[in-house]
C-alpha positions in Angstrom: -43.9 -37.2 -24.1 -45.4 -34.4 -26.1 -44.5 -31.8 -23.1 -40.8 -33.3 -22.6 -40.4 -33.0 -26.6 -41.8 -29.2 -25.7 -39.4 -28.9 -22.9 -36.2 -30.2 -24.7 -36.6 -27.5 -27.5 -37.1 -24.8 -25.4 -33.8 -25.7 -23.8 -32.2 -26.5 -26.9 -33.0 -23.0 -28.1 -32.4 -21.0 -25.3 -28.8 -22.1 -26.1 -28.4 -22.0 -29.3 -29.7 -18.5 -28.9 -27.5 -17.7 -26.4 -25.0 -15.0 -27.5 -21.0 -16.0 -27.3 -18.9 -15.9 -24.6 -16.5 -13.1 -24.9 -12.9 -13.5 -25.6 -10.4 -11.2 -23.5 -7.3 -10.2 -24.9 -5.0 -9.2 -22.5 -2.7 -7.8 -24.6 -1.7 -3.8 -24.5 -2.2 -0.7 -23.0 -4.7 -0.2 -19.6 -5.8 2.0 -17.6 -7.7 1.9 -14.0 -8.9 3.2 -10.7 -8.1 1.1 -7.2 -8.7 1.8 -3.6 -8.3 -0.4 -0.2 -7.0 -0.2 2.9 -3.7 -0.9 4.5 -1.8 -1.1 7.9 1.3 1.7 8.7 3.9 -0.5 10.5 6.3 2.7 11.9 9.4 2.8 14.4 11.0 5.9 16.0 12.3 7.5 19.4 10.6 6.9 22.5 11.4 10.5 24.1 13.9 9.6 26.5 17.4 11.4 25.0 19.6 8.7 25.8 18.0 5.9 24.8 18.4 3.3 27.7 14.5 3.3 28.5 11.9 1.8 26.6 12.4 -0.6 23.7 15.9 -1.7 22.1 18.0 1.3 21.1 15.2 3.9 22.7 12.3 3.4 20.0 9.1 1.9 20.4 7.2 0.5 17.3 3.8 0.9 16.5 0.5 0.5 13.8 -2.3 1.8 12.3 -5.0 1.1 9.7 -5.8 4.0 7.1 -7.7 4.2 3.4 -5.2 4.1 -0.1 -7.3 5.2 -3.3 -5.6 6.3 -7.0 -5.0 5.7 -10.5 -2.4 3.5 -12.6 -1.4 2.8 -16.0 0.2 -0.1 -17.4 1.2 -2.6 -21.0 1.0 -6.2 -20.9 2.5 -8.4 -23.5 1.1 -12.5 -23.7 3.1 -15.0 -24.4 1.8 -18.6 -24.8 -0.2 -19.0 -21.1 2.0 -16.4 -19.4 2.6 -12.4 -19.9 4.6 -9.8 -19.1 4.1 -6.1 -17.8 4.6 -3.0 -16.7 2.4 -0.7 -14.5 3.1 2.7 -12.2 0.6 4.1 -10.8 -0.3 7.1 -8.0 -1.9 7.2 -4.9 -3.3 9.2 -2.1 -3.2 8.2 1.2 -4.3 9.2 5.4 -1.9 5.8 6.9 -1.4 6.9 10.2 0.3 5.2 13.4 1.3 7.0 17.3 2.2 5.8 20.4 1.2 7.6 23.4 4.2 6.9 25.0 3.4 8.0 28.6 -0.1 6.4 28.3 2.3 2.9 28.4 4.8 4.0 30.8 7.6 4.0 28.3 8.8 7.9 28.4 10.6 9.4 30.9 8.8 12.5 30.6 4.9 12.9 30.2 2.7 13.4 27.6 5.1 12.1 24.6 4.0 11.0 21.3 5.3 9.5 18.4 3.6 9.5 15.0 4.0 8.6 11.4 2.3 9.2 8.4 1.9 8.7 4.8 0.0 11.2 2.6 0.6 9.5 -0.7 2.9 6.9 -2.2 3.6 5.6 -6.2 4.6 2.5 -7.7 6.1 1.7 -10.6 6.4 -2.4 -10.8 7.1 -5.3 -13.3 4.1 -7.9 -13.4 4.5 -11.3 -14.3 2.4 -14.3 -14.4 -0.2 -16.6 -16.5 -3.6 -15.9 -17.9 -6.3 -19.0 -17.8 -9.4 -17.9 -19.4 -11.2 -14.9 -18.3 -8.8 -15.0 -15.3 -5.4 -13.0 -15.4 -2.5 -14.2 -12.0 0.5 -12.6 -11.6 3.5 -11.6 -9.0 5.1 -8.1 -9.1 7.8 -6.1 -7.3 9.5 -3.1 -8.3 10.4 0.6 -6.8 7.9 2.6 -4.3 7.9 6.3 -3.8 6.1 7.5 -0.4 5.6 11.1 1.2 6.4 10.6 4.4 6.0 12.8 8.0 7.5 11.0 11.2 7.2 13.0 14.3 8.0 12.7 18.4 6.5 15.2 20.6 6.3 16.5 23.7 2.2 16.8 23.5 -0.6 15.4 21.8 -1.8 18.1 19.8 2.2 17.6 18.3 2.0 21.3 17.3 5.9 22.2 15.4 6.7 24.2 18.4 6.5 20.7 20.5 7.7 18.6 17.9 11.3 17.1 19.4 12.2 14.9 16.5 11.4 15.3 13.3 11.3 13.9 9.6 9.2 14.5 6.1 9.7 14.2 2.6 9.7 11.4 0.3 11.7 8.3 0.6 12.1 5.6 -2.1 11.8 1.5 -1.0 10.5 -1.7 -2.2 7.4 -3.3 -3.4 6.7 -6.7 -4.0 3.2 -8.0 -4.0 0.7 -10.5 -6.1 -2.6 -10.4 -7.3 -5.2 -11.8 -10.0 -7.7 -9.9 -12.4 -11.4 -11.4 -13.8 -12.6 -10.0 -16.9 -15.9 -8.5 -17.0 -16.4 -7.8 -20.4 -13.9 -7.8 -23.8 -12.8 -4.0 -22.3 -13.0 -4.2 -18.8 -11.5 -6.6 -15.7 -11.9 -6.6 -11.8 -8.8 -6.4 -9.8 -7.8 -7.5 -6.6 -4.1 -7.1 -5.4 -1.9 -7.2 -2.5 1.3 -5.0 -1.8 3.7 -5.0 0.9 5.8 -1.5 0.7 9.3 -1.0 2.8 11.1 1.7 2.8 14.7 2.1 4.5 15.5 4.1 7.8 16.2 8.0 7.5 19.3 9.6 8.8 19.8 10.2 12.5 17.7 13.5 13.3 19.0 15.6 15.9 16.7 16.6 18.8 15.5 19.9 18.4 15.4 19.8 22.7 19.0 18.4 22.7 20.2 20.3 20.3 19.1 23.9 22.3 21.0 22.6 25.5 23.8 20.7 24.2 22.6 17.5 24.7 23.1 14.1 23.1 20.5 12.8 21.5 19.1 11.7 18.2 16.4 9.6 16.5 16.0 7.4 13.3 12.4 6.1 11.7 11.3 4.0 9.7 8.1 1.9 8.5 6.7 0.2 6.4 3.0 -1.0 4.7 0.8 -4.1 3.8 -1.8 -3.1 0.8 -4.9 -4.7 0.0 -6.5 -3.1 -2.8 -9.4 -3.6 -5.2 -9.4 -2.1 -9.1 -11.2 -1.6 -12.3 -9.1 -1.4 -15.1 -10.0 -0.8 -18.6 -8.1 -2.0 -21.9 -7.4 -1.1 -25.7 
């Protein structure tokens, strides 16, 4: 009896002892650091100039994995249960996708390839959702800004002076994407979020081969990207 009495107040202690649970506040400014990785979905020409061979409309698609790392910023305002936000943030990128396109005996000529890549991309994005305890949910979507290069070439090493086709600069598309945040401390929250990013086909480029003998011939890209990241973020 004497050792349960023993027991009960060293329990009873312990919690009394114990020091409080902290109290997020989700409310205002933040700051944070993410990285993931993500899959490049990319389309463009399939090197034959008139398009009848290979794929619908003479492109082939194809995908790759690659590493995404930055920075981002962003305000949230709570309401009740729910909040509201804003966040932008920056990131580098090495998304890459090719098709060897001769390797599966879709060009007409050997040795083609077609590649796609993106060297960084930035978001800026609405969030919106509800915050239950130490846990923060939400849904966003808003405008993406990508650095793009899309290439098809005659060889592998897709040196300019083989390039056939090709497109770079930056394009601006969707995001749309969801996510949740745990607090780790009354400053600090773990982040985990998915984005999918799409971004809208470029112009017809003209075949630099086509174009030197007068030959029809032209190519449009496009692509696309599905996100998963992980953050830290820090607050007030």
């Amino acid at each position: 009896m004497q050792k349960k009495l023993v027991i009960g107040l060293a329990v009873a202690t312990a919690l009394t002892s114990a020091p409080a649970a902290f109290a997020q506040d989700w409310n205002g400014f933040y700051i944070g650091v993410n990285t993931g990785v993500g899959l490049l979905t990319a389309t463009g020409p399939n090197g034959n100039m008139d398009g009848d061979i290979g794929q619908e409309g003479g492109n082939v698609t194809t995908t790759g994995w690659g590493a995404v790392g930055g920075i981002g910023a962003g305000v949230n305002m709570v309401l009740g249960a729910a909040f509201l936000g804003v966040e932008a943030d920056i990131n580098w990128t090495n998304l890459h996708a090719e098709y060897d396109l001769a390797a599966n005996n879709i060009a007409y000529i050997d040795n083609y390839l077609f590649k796609a890549d993106w060297n960084w991309y930035s978001t800026a994005r609405v969030r919106m959702g509800v915050t239950v305890d130490r846990g923060l949910f939400f849904v966003t979507g808003g405008a993406a800004f990508v650095n793009v290069d899309y290439a098809g070439c005659y060889y592998d090493d897709c040196t300019p002076a083989d390039q056939d086709y090709r497109w770079s600069g930056m394009q601006v598309g969707l995001v749309v994407g969801a996510g949740g945040e745990l607090a780790l401390s009354d400053h600090a929250s773990l982040k985990l979020e998915y984005l999918h990013i799409g971004l809208p086909s470029t112009d017809p480029v003209m075949s630099v081969y086509n174009t030197q003998y007068d030959l029809p011939g032209q190519a449009i890209f496009t692509s696309s990207a599905n996100i998963l990241r992980v953050g830290l973020n820090w607050n007030h």
